[in-house]
C-alpha positions in Angstrom: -5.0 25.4 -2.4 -4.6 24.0 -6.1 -4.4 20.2 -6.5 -0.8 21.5 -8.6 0.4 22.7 -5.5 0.5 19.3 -3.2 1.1 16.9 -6.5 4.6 15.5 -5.9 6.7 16.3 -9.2 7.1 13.4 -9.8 3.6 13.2 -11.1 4.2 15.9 -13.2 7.8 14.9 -15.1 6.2 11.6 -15.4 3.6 12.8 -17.6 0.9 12.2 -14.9 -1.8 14.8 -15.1 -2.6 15.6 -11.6 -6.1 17.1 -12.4 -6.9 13.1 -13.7 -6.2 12.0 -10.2 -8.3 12.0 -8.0 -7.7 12.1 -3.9 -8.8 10.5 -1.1 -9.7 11.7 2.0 -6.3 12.0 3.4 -5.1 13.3 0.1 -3.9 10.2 -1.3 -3.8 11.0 -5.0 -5.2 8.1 -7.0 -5.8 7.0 -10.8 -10.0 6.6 -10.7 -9.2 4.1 -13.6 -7.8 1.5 -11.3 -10.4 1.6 -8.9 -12.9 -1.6 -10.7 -9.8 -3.4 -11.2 -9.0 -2.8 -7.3 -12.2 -3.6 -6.5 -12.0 -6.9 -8.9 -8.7 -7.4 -7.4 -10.3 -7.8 -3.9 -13.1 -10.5 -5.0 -10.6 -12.7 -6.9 -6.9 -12.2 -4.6 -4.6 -14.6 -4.0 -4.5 -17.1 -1.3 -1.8 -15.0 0.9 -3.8 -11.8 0.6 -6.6 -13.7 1.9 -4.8 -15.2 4.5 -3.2 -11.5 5.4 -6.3 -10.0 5.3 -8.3 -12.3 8.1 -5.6 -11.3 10.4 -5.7 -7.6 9.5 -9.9 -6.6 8.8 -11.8 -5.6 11.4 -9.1 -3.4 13.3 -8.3 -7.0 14.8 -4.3 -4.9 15.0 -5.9 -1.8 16.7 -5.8 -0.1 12.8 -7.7 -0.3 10.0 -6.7 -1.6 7.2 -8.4 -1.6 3.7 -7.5 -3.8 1.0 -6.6 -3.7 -2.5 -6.4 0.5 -2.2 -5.5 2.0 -5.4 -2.9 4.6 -5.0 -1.4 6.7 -7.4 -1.4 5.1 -10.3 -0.6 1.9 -8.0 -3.2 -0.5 -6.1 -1.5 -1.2 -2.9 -2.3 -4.7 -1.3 -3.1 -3.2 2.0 -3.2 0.5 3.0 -3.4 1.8 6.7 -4.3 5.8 6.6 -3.6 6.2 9.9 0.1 4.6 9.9 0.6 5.8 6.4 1.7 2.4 5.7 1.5 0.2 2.8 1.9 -3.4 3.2 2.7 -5.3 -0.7 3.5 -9.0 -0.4 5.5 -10.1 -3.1 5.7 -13.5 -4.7 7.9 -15.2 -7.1 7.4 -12.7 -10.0 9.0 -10.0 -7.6 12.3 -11.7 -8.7 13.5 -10.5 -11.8 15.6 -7.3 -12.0 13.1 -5.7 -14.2 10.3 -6.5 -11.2 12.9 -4.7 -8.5 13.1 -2.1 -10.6 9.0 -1.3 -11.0 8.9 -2.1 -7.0 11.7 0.3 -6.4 10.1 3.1 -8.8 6.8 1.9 -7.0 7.9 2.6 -3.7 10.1 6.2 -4.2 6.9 7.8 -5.6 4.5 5.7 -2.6 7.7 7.3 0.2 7.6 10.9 -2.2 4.1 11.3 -1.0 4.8 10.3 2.7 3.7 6.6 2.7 6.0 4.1 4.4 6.2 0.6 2.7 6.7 -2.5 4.0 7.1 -6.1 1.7 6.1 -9.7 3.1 7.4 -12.6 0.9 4.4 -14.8 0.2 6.1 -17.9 1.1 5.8 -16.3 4.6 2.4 -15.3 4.9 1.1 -18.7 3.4 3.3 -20.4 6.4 2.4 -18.3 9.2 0.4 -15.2 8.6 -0.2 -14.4 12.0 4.0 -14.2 12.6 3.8 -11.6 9.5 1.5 -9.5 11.6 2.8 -9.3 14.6 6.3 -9.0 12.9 4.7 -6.0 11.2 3.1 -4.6 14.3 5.9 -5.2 16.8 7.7 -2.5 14.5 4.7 0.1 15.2 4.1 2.5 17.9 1.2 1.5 20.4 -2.0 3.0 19.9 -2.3 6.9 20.2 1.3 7.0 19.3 3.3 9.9 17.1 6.2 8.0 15.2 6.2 4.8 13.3 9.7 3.1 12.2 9.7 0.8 10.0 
């Protein structure tokens, strides 16, 4: 199998060259250019991603979760490769059309490679991020399940 042959076309209109990408180990293509950044990303985050992160590390849901998980040519706030699920908080910036836009584009080529993605306001984590959770995980299927809707 050629990396061509499971790149989403969407890489490839978008000018993307799929042999720059590299993939995870569940075959999550991802930019290797964003992955200091990511990594920078998790030692200085915000205060909601640190507050949504203690209630997610350490499989405290059942799932692990990593953090700050580039993606594409995307980091994603929090990643679950078993779930296939992508939680992004947004904050006030999220606003503007031209921000709806990038999230929409965001999240077509995140769904394009089979990635569900769900957004937390972070005027909601910051007040309860416990609530966000188990809003979140009420919405998945128990443990050893086959189907998650979100």
């Amino acid at each position: 199998m050629n990396i061509k042959d499971i790149t989403p076309d969407f890489l490839c209109e978008n000018g993307i060259n799929p042999e720059g990408m590299r993939f995870g180990p569940n075959f999550y293509p991802y930019n290797p250019k964003l992955k200091q950044f990511s990594r920078d990303l998790r030692n200085h985050g915000q205060l909601s991603e640190a507050l949504l992160w203690k209630c997610l590390k350490g499989r405290k849901t059942g799932y692990l979760f990593l953090r700050q998980r580039p993606i594409l040519n995307y980091i994603a706030d929090f990643f679950c490769y078993e779930l296939k699920l992508v939680i992004e908080i947004d904050g006030a910036s999220h606003f503007s059309a031209e921000a709806q836009k990038r999230d929409a584009e965001r999240d077509r080529q995140m769904q394009a490679i089979g990635l569900r993605i769900v957004r937390v306001w972070d005027s909601d984590v910051r007040k309860d991020p416990e609530g966000v959770v188990q809003g979140i995980m009420e919405q998945l299927p128990p443990k050893g399940g086959k189907e998650v809707f979100i």
